[in-house]
C-alpha positions as CSV (number, residue, x, y, z in Angstrom):
1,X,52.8,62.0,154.8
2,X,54.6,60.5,157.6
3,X,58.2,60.4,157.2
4,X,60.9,57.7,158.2
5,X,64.8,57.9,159.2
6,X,67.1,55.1,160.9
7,X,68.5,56.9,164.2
8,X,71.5,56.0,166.5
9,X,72.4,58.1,169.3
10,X,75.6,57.9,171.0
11,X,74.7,58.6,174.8
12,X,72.8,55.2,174.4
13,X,75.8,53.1,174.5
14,X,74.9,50.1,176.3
15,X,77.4,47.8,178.9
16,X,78.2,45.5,175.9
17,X,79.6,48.2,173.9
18,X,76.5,48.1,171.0
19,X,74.1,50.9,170.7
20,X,70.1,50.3,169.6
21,X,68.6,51.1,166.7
22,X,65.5,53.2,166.2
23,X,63.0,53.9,163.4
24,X,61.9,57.8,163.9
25,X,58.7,58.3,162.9
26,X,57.6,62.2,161.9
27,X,54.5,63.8,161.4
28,X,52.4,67.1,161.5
29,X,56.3,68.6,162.9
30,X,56.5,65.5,166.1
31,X,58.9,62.7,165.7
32,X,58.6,59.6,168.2
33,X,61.2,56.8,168.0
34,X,60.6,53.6,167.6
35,X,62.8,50.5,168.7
36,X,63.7,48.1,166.2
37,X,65.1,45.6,168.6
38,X,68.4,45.7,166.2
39,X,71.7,46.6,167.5
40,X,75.3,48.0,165.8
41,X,78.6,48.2,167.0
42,X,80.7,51.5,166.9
43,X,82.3,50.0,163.5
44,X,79.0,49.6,161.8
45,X,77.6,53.3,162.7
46,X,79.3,56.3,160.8
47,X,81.8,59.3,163.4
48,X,78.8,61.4,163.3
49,X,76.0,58.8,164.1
50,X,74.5,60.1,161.4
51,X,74.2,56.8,159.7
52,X,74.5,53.3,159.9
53,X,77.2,51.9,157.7
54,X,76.5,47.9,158.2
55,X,74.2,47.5,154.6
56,X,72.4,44.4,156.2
57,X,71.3,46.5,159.4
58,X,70.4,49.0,157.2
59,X,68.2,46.9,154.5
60,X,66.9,45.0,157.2
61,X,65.2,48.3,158.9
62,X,64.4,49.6,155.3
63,X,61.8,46.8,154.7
64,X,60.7,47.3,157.9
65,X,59.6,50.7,157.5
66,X,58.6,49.9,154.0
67,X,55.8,47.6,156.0
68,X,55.2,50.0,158.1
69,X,54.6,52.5,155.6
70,X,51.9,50.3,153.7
71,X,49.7,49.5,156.5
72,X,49.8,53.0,157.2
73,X,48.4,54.2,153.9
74,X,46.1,51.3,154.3
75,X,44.3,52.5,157.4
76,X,45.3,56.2,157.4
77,X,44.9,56.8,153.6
78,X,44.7,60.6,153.1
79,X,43.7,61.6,156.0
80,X,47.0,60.8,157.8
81,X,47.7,64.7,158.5
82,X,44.6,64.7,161.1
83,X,46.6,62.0,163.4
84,X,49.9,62.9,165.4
85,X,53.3,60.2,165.3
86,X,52.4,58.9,168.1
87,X,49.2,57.5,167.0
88,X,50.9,56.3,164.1
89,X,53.9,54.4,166.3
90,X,51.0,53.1,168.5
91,X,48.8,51.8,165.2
């Protein structure tokens, strides 16, 4: 099964001082990211970007990869192991 985490990177700082959100997406050992179009400041993101503290940022993304998790046991089913992440981030 695919699997999901919420990722913030520091060298991704942007002008406006907020850094982007992504959703990476693992499978079969290959992660891609995915942009959530969601942003945090340096106060909402834990010292070790490690996680993202803000708990609306955070549920928001949640159902989003809830969704995404359904329609990919929709189409995929079991036979998800046979497709790489980034057929899954393209689906």
């Amino acid at each position: 099964m695919a699997t999901f985490k919420i990722c913030v990177f520091e060298h991704q700082l942007r002008e406006d001082g907020r850094f982007p959100i992504s959703i990476r997406i693992t499978n079969n050992r290959k992660s891609v990211y995915l942009k959530t179009g969601m942003y945090a400041t340096r106060s909402q993101i834990s010292k070790d970007f490690s996680t993202v503290k803000d708990r609306y940022i955070t549920r928001s993304i949640d159902r989003k990869i809830q969704e995404y998790k359904e329609v990919i046991i929709q189409k995929f089913g079991t036979t998800i192991r046979n497709y790489s992440a980034r057929v899954l981030v393209d689906f």
